[in-house]
NURO-703255 format. One record per residue (C-alpha): residue number from 1; x, y, z. Coordinates in nm, 4 decimals. Example, Ala and Ser with C-alpha at 12.3 -4.5 7.8 and 13.67 -1.06 7.14 Angstrom:
! residues 2
- i	u	v	w
- 1	1.2300	-0.4500	0.7800
- 2	1.3670	-0.1060	0.7140
//
This chain:
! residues 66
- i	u	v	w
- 1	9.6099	10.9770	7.0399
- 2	9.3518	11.1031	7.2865
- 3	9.4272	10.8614	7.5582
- 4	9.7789	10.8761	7.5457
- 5	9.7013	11.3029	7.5893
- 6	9.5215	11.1733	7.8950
- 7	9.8003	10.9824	8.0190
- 8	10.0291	11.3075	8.0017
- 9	9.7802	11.5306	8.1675
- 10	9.7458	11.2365	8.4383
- 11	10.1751	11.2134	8.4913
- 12	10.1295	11.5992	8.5348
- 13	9.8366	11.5498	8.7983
- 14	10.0949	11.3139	8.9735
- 15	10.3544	11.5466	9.0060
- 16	10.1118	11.8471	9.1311
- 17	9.8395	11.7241	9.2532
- 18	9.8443	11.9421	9.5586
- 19	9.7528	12.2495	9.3840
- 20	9.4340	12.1093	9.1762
- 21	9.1618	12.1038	9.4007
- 22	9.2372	12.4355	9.5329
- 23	9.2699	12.5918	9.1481
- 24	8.9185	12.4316	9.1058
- 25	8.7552	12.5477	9.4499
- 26	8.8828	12.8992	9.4196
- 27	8.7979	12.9381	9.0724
- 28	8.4772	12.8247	9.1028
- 29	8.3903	13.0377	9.3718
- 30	8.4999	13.3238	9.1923
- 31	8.2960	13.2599	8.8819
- 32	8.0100	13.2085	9.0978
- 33	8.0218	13.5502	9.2730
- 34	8.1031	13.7596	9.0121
- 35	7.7472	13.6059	8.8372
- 36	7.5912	13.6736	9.0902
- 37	7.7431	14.0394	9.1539
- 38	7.6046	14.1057	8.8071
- 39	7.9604	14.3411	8.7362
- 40	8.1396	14.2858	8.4546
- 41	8.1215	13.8994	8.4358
- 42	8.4270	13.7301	8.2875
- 43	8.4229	13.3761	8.1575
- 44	8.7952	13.3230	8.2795
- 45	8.7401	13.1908	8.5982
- 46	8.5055	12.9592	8.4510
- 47	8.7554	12.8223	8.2017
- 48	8.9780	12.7877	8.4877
- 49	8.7926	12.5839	8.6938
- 50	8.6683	12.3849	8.3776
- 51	9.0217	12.3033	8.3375
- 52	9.1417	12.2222	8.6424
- 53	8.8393	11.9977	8.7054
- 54	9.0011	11.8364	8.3482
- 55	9.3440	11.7864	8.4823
- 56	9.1941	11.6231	8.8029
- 57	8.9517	11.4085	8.6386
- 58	9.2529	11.3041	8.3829
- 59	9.4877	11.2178	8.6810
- 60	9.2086	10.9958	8.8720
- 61	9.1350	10.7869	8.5176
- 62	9.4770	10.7465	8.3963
- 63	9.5360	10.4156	8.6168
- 64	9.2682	10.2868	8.4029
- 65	9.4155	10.3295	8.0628
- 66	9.6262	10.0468	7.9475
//
């Protein structure tokens, strides 16, 4: 059930694949800064960036699955 979730998160990747490592860069960046700004920190960007790091990772291992 898992893998065949993987597979489907790795078709999207395919499609948009363009827009991932930028979502992840960004996001990153911005949960970095506002840490280190010490304002009112949000875990959003975080969860972001944890998921677009998901969706990449899911479309570079999905040629793998069987």
């Amino acid at each position: 059930m898992l893998i065949s979730l993987m597979q489907g998160i790795g078709i999207f990747y395919y499609w948009t694949w363009f827009i991932w490592p930028f979502v992840f860069v960004v996001s990153l960046v911005y949960a970095i800064s506002s840490l280190v700004k010490d304002d009112k920190t949000s875990m959003n960007p975080a969860i972001v960036a944890s998921i677009s790091l998901l969706i990449i990772l899911a479309g570079v291992t999905s040629p793998t699955f069987s």
